[in-house]
MOPAC internal coordinates of N, CA, C and O (Angstrom, degrees):
PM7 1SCF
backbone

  N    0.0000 0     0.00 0     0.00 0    0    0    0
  C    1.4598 1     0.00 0     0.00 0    1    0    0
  C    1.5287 1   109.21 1     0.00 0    2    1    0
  O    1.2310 1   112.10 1   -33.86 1    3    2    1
  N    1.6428 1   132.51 1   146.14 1    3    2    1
  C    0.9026 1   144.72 1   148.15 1    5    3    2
  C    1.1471 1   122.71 1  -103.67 1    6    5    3
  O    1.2310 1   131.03 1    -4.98 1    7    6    5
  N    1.6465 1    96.33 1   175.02 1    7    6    5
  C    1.9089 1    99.73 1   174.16 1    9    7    6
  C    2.0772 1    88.82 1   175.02 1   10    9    7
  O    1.2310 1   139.32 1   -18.16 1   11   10    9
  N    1.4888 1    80.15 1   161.84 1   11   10    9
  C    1.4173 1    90.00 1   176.64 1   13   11   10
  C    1.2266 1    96.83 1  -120.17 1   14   13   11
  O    1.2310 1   114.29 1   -23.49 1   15   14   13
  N    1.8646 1   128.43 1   156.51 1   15   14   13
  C    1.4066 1   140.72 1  -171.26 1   17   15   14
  C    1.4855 1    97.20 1  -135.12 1   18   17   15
  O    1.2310 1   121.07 1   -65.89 1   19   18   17
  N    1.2509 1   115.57 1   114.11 1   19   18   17
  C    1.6721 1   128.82 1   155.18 1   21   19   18
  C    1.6970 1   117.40 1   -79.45 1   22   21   19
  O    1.2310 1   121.29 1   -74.00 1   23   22   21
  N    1.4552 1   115.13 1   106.00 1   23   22   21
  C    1.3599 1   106.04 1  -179.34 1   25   23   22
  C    1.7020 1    98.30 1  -109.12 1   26   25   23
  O    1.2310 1   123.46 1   -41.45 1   27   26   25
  N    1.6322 1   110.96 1   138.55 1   27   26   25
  C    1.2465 1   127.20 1  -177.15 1   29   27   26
  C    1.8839 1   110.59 1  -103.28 1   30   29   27
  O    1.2310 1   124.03 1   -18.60 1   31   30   29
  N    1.0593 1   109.87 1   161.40 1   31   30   29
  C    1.4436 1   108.41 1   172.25 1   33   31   30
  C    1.6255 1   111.25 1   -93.78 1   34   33   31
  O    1.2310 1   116.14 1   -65.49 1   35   34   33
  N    1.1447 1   124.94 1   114.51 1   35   34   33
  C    1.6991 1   121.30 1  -175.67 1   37   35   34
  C    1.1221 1   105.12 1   -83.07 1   38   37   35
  O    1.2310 1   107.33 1  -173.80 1   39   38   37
  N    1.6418 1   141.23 1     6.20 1   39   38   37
  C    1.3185 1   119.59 1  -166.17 1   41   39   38
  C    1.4262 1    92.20 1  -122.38 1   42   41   39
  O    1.2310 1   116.79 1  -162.68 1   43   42   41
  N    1.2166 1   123.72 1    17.32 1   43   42   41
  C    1.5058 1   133.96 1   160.05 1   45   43   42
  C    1.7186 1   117.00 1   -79.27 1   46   45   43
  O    1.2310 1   125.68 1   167.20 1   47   46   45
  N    1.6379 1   106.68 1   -12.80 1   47   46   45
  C    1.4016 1   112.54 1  -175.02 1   49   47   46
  C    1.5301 1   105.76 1    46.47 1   50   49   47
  O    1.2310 1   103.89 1  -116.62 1   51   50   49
  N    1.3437 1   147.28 1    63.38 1   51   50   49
  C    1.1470 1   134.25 1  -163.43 1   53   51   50
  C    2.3507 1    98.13 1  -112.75 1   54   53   51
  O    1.2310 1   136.73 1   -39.70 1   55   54   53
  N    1.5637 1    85.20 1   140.30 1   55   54   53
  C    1.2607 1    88.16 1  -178.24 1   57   55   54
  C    1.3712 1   117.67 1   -50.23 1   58   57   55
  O    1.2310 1   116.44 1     5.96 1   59   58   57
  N    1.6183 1   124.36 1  -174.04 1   59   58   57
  C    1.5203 1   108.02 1  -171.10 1   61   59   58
  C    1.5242 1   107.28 1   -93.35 1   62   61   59
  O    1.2310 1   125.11 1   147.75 1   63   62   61
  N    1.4018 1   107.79 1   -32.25 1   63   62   61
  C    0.9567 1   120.19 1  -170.58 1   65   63   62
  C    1.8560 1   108.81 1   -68.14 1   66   65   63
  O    1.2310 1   129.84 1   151.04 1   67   66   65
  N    1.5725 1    98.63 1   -28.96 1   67   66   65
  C    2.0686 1    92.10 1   179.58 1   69   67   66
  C    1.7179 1    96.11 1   -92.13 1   70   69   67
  O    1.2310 1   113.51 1   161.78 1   71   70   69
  N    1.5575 1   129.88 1   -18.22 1   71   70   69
  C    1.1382 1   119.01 1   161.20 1   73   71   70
  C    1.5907 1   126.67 1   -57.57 1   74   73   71
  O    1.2310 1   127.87 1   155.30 1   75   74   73
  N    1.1080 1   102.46 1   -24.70 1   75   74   73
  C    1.8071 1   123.62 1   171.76 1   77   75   74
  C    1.5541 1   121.41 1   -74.62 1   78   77   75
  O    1.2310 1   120.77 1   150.11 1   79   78   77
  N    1.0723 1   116.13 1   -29.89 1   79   78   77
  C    1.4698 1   128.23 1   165.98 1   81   79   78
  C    1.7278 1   122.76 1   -89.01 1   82   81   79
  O    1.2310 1   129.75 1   143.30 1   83   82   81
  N    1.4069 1    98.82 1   -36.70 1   83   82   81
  C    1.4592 1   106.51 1  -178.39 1   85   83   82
  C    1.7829 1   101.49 1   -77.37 1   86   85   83
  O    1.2310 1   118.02 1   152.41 1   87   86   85
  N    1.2729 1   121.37 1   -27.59 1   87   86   85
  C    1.6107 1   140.49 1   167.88 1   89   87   86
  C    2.2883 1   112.22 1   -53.27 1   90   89   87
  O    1.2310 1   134.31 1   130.32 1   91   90   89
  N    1.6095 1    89.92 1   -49.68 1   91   90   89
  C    0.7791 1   110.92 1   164.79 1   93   91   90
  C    1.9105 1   136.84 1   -64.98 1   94   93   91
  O    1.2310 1   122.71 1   138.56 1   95   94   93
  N    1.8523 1   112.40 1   -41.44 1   95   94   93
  C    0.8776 1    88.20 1   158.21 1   97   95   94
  C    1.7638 1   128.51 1  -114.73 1   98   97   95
  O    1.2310 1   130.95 1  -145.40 1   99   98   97
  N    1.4116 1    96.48 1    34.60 1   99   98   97
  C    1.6620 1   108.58 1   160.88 1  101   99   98
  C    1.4804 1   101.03 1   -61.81 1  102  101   99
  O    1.2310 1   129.72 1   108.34 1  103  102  101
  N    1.1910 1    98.87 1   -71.66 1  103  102  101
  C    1.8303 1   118.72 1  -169.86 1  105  103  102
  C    1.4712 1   108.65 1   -31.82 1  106  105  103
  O    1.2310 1   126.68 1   125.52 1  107  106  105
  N    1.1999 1   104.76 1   -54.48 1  107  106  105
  C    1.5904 1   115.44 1  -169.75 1  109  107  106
  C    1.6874 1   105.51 1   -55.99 1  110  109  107
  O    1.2310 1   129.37 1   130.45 1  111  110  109
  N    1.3989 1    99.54 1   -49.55 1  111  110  109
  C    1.6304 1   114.94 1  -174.18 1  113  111  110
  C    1.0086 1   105.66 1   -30.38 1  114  113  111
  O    1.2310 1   132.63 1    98.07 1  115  114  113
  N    1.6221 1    93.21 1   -81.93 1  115  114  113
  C    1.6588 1   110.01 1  -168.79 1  117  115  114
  C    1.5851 1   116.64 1   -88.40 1  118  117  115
  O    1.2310 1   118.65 1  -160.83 1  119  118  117
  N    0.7113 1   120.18 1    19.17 1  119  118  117
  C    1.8889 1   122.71 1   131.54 1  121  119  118
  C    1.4601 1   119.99 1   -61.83 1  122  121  119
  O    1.2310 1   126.43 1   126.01 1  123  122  121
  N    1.4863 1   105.25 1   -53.99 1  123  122  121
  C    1.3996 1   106.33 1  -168.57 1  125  123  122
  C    1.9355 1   114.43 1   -62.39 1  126  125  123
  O    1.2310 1   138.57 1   149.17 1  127  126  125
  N    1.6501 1    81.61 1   -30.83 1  127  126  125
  C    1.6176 1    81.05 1   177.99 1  129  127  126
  C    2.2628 1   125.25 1   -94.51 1  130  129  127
  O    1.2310 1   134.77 1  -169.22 1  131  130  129
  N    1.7189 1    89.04 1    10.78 1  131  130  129
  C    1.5129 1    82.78 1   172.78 1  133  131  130
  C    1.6703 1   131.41 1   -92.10 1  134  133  131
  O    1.2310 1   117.28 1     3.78 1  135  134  133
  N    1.2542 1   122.77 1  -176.22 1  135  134  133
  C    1.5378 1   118.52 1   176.23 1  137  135  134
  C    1.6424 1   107.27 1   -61.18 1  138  137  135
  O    1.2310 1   128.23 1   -47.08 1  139  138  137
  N    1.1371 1   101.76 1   132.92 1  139  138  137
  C    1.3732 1   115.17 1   176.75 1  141  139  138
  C    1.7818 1   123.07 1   -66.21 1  142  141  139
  O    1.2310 1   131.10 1   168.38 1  143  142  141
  N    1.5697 1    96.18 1   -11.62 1  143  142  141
  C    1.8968 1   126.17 1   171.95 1  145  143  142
  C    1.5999 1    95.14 1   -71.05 1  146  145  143
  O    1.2310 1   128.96 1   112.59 1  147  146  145
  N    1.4173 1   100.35 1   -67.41 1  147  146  145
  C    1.3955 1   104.12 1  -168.82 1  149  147  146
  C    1.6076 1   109.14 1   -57.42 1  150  149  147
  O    1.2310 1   116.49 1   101.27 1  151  150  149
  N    1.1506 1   124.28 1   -78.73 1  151  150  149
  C    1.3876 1   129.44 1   174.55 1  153  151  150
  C    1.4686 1   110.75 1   -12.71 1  154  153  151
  O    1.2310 1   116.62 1   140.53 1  155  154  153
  N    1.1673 1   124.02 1   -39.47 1  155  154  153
  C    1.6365 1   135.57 1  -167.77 1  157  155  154
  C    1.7039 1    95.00 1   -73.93 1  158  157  155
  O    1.2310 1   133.45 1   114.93 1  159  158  157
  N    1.3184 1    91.61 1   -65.07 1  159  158  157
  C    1.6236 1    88.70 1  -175.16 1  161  159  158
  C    1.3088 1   137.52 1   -56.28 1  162  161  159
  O    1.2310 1   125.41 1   156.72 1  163  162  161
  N    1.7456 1   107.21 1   -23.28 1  163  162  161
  C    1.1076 1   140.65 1  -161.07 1  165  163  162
  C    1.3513 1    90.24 1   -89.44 1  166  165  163
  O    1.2310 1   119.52 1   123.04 1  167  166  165
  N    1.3656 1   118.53 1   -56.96 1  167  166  165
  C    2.1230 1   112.25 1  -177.44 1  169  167  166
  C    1.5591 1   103.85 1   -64.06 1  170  169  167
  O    1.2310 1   118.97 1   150.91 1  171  170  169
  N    1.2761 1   119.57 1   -29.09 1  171  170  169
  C    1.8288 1   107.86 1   173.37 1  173  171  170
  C    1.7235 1   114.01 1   -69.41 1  174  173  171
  O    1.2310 1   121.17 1   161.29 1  175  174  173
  N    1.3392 1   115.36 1   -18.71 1  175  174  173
  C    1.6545 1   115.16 1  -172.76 1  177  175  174
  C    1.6884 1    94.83 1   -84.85 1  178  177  175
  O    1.2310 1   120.38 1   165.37 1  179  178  177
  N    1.7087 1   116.88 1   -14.63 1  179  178  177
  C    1.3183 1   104.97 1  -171.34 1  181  179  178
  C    1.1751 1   124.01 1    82.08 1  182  181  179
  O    1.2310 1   124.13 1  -152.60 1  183  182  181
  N    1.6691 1   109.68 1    27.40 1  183  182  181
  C    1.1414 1   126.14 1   128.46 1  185  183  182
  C    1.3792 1   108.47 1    69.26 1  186  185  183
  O    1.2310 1   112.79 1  -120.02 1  187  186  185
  N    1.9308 1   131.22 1    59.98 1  187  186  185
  C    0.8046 1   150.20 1  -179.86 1  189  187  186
  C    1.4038 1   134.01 1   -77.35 1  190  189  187
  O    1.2310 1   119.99 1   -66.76 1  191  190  189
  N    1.4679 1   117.63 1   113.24 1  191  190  189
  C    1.2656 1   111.97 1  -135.37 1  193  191  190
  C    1.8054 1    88.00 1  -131.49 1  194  193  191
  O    1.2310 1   119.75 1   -45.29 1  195  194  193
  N    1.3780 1   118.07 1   134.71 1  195  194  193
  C    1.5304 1   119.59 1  -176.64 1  197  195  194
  C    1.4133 1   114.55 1  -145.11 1  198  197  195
  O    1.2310 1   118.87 1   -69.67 1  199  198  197
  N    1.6906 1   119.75 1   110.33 1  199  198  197
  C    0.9916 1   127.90 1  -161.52 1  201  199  198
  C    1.6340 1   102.47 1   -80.16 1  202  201  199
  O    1.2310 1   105.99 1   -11.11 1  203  202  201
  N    1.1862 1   143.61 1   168.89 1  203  202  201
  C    1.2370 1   150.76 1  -178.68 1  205  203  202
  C    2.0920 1   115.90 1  -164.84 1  206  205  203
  O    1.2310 1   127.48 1   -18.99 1  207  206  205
  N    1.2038 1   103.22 1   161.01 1  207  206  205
  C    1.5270 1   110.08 1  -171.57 1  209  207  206
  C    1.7177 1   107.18 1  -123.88 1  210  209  207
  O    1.2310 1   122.35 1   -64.10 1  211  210  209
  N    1.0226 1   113.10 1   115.90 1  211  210  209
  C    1.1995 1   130.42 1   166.49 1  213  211  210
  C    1.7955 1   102.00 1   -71.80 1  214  213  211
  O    1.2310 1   115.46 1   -29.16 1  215  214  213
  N    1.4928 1   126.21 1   150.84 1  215  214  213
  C    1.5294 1   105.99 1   142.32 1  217  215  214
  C    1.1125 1   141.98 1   -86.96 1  218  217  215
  O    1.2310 1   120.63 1   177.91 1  219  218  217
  N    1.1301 1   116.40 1    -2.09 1  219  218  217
  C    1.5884 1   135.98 1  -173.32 1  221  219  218
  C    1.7104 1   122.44 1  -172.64 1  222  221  219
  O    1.2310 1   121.04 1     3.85 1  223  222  221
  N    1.0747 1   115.61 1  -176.15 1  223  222  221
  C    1.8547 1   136.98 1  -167.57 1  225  223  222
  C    1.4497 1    75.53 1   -67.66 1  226  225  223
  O    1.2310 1   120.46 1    91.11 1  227  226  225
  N    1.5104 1   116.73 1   -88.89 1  227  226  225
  C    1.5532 1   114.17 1  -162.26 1  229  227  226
  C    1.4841 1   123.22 1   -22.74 1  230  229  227
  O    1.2310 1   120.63 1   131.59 1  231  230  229
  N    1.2708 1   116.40 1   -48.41 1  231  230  229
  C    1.6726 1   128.01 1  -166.19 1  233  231  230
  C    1.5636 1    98.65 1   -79.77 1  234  233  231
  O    1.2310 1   124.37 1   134.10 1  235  234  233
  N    1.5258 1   109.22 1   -45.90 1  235  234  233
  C    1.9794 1   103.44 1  -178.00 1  237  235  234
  C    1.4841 1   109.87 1   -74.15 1  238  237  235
  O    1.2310 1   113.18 1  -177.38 1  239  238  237
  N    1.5003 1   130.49 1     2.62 1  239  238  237
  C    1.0992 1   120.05 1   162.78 1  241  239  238
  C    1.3850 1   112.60 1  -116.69 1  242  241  239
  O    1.2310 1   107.13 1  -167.81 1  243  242  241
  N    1.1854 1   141.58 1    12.19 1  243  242  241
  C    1.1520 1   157.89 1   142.96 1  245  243  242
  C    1.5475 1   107.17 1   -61.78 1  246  245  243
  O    1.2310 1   122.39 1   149.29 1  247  246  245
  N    1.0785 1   113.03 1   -30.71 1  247  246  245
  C    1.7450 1   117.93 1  -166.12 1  249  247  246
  C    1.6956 1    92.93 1   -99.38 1  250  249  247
  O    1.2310 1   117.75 1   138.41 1  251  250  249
  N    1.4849 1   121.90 1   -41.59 1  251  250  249
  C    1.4411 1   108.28 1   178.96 1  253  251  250
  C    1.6723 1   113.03 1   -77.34 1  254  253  251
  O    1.2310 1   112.94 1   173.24 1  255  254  253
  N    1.6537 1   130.94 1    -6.76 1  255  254  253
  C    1.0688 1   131.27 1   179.71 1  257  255  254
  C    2.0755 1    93.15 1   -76.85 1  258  257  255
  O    1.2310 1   123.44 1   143.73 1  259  258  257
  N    1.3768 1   111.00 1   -36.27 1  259  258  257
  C    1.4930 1    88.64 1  -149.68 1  261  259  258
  C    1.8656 1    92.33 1   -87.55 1  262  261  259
  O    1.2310 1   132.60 1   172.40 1  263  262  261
  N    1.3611 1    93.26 1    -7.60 1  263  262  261
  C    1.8364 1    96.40 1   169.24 1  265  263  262
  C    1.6063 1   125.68 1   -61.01 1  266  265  263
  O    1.2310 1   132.21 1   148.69 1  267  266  265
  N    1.3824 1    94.03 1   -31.31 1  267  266  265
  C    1.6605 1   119.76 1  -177.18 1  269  267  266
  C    1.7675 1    98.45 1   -87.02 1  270  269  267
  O    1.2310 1   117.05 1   154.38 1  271  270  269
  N    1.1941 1   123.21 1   -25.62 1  271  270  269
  C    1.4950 1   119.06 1   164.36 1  273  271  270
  C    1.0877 1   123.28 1   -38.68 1  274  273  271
  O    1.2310 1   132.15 1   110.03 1  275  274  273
  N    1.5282 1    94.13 1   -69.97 1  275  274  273
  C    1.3858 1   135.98 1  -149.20 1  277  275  274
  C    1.7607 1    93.78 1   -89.61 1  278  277  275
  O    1.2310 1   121.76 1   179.45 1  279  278  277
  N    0.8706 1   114.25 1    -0.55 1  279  278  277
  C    1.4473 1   107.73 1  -178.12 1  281  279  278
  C    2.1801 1   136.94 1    54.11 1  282  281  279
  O    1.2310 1   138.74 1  -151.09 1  283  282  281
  N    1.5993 1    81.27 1    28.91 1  283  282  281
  C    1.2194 1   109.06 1  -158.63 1  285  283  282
  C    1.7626 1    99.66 1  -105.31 1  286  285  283
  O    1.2310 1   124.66 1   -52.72 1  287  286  285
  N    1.7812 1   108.66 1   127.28 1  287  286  285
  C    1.4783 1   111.21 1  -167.44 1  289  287  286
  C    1.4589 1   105.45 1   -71.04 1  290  289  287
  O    1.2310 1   123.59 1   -28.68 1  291  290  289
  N    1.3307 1   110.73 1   151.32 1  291  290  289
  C    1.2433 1   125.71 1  -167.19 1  293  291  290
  C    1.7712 1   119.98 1  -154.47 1  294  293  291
  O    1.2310 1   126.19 1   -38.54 1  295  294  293
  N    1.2783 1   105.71 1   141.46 1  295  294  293
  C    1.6551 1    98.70 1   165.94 1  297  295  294
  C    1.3144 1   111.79 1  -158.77 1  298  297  295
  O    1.2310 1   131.73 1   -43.94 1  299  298  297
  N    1.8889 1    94.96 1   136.06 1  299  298  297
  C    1.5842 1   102.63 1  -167.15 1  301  299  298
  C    1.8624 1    94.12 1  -104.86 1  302  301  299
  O    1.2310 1   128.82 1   -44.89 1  303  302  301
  N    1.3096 1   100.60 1   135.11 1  303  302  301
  C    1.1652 1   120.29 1   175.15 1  305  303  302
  C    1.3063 1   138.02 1   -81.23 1  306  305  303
  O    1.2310 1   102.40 1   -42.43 1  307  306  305
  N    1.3018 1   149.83 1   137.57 1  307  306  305
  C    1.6344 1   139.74 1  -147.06 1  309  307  306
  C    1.8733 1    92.56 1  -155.23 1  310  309  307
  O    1.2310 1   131.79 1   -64.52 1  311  310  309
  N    1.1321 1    94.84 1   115.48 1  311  310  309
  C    1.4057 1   108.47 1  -176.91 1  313  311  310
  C    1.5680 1   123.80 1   -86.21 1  314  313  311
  O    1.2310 1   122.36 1   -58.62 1  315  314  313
  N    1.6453 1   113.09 1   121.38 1  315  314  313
  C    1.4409 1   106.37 1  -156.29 1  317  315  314
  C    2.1341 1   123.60 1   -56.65 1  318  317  315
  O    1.2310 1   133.16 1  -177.62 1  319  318  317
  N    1.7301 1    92.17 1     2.38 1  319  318  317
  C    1.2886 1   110.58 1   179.27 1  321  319  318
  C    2.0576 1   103.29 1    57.19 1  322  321  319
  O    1.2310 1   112.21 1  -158.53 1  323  322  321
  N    0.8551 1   132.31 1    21.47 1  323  322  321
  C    1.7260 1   128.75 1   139.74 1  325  323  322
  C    1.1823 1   115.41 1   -36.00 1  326  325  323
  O    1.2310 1   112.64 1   114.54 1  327  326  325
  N    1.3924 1   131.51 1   -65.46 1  327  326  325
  C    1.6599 1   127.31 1  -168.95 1  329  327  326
  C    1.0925 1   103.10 1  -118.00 1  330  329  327
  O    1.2310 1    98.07 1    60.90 1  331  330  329
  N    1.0367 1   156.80 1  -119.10 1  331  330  329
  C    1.2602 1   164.39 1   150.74 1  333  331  330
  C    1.6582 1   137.43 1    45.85 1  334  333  331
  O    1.2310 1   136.35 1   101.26 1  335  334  333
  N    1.3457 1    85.94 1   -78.74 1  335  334  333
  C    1.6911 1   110.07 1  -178.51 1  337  335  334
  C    1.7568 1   116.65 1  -136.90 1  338  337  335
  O    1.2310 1   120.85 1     2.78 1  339  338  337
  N    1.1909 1   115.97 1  -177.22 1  339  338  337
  C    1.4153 1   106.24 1   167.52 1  341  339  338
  C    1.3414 1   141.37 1  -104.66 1  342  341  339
  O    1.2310 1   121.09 1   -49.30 1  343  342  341
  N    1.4568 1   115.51 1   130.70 1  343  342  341
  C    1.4250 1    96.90 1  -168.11 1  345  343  342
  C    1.7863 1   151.93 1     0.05 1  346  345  343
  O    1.2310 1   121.22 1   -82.34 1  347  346  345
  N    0.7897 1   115.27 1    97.66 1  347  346  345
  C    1.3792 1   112.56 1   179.70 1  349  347  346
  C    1.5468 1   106.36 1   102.82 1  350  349  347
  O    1.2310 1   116.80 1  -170.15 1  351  350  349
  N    1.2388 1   123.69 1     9.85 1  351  350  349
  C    1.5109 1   125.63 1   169.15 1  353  351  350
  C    1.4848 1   100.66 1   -75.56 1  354  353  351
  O    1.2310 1   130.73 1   -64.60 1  355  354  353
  N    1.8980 1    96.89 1   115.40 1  355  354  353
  C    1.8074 1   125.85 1   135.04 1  357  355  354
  C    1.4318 1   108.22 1   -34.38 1  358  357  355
  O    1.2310 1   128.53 1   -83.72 1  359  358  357
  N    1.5928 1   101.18 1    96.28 1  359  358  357
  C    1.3405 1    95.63 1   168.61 1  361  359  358
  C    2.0127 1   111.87 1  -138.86 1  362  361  359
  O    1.2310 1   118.96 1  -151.24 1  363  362  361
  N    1.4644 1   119.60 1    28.76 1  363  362  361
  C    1.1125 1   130.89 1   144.93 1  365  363  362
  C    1.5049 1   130.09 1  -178.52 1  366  365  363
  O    1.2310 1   115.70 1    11.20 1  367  366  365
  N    1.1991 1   125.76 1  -168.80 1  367  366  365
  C    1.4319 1   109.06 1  -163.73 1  369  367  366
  C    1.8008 1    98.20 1  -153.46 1  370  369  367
  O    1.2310 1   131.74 1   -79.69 1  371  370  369
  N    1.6314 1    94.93 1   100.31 1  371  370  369
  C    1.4466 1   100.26 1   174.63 1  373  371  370
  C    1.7744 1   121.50 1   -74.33 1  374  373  371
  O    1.2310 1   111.90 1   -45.53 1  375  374  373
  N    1.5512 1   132.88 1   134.47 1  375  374  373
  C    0.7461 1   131.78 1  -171.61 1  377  375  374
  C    1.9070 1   129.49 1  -162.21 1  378  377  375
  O    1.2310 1   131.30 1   -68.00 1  379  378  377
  N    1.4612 1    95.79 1   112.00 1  379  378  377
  C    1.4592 1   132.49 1  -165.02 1  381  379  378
  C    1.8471 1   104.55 1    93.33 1  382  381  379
  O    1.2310 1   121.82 1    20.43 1  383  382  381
  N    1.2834 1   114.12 1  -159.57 1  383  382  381
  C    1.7559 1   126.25 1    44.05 1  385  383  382
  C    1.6825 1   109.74 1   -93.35 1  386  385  383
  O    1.2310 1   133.63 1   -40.03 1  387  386  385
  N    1.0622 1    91.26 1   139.97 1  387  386  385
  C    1.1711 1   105.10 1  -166.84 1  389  387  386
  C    2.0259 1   124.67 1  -153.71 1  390  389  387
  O    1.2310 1   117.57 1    10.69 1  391  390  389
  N    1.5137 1   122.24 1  -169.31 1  391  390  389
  C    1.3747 1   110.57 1  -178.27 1  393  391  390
  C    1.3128 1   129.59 1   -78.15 1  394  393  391
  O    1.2310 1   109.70 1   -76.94 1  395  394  393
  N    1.3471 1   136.93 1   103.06 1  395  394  393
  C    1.4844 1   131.89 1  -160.58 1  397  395  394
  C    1.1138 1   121.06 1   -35.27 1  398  397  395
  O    1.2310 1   116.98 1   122.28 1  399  398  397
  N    1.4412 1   123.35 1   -57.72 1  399  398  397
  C    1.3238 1   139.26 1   148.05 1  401  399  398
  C    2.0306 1   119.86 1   -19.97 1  402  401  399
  O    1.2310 1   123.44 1   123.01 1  403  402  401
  N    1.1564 1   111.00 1   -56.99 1  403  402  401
  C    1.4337 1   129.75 1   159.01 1  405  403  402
  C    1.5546 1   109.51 1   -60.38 1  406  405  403
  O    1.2310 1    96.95 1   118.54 1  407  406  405
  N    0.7553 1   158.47 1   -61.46 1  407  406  405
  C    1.2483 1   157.18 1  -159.85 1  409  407  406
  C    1.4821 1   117.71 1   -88.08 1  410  409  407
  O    1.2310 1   127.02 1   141.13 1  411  410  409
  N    1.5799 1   104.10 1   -38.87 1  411  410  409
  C    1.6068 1   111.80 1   170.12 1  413  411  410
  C    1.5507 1   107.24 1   -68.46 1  414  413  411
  O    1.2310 1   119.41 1  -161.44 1  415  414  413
  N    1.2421 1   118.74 1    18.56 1  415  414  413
  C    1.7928 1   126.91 1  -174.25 1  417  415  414
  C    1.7452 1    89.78 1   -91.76 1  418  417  415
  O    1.2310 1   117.97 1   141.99 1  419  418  417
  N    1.1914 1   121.47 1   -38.01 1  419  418  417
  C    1.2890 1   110.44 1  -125.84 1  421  419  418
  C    1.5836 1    76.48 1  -132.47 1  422  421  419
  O    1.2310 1   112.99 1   138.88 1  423  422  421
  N    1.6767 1   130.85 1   -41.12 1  423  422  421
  C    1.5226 1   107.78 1   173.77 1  425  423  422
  C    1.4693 1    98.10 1  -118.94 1  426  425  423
  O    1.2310 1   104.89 1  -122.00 1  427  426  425
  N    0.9129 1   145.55 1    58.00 1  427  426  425
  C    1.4440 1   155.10 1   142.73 1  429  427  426
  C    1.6468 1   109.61 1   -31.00 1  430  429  427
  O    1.2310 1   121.77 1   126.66 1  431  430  429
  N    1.2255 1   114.21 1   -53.34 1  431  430  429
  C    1.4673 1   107.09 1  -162.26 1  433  431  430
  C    1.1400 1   108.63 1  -119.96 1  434  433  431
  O    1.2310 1   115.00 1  -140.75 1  435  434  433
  N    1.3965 1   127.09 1    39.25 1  435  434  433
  C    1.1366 1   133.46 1   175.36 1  437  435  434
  C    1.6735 1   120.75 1   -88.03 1  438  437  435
  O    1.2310 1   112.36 1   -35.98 1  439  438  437
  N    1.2555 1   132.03 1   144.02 1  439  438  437
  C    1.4092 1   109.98 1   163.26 1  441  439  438
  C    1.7697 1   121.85 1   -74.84 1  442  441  439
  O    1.2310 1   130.06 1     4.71 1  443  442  441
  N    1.2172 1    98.21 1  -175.29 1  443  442  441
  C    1.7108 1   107.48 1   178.19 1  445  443  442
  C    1.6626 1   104.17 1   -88.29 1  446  445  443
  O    1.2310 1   128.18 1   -41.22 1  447  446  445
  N    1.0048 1   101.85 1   138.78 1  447  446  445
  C    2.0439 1   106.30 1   171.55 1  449  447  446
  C    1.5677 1    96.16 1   -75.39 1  450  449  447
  O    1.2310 1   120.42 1   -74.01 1  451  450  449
  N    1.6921 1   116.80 1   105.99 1  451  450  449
  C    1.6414 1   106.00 1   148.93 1  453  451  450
  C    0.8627 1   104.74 1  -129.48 1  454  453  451
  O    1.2310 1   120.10 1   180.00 1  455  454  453

């Protein structure tokens, strides 16, 4: 089984609607940068997608170090700061699609974003 996991920063308080875009271009990221094997397999499972909450900068780059371990595609996101926040604010962390098993290494204990 695969799936890809979007982890957001919650202590950014970010509206839903810029949490929805910044969700959006995690996903895109790190798609663009996974195995093209996996991806295949991953659009036949229907393409399983699981948002998650970091609490802060420290923890979402803690989560992209053990991604870079693990050798697992990833992309951390930096927000052009227009509405929201300010330029160059870490504000999520795209990751796989990839092996559930593999990925639940690294966000296992995370909560769900609602």
């Amino acid at each position: 089984m695969y799936k890809q996991v979007i982890v957001v920063r919650a202590d950014l308080k970010l509206s839903k609607g810029k949490t929805a875009a910044q969700c959006a271009h995690a996903s895109l990221e790190a798609y663009k940068r996974s195995d093209k094997k996996i991806i295949g397999l991953w659009n036949k499972e229907g393409e399983k997608k699981v948002i998650l909450k970091a609490k802060d900068l420290k923890e979402l780059l803690l989560l992209k170090e053990k991604c870079e371990h693990l050798r697992i595609p990833h992309a951390l996101i930096s927000d052009a700061g227009l509405t929201e926040t300010k330029p160059g604010t870490i504000t999520a962390l795209g990751i796989g699609p990839h092996e559930d098993g593999v990925i639940n290494r690294v966000t296992g204990s995370l909560p769900l974003l609602k």
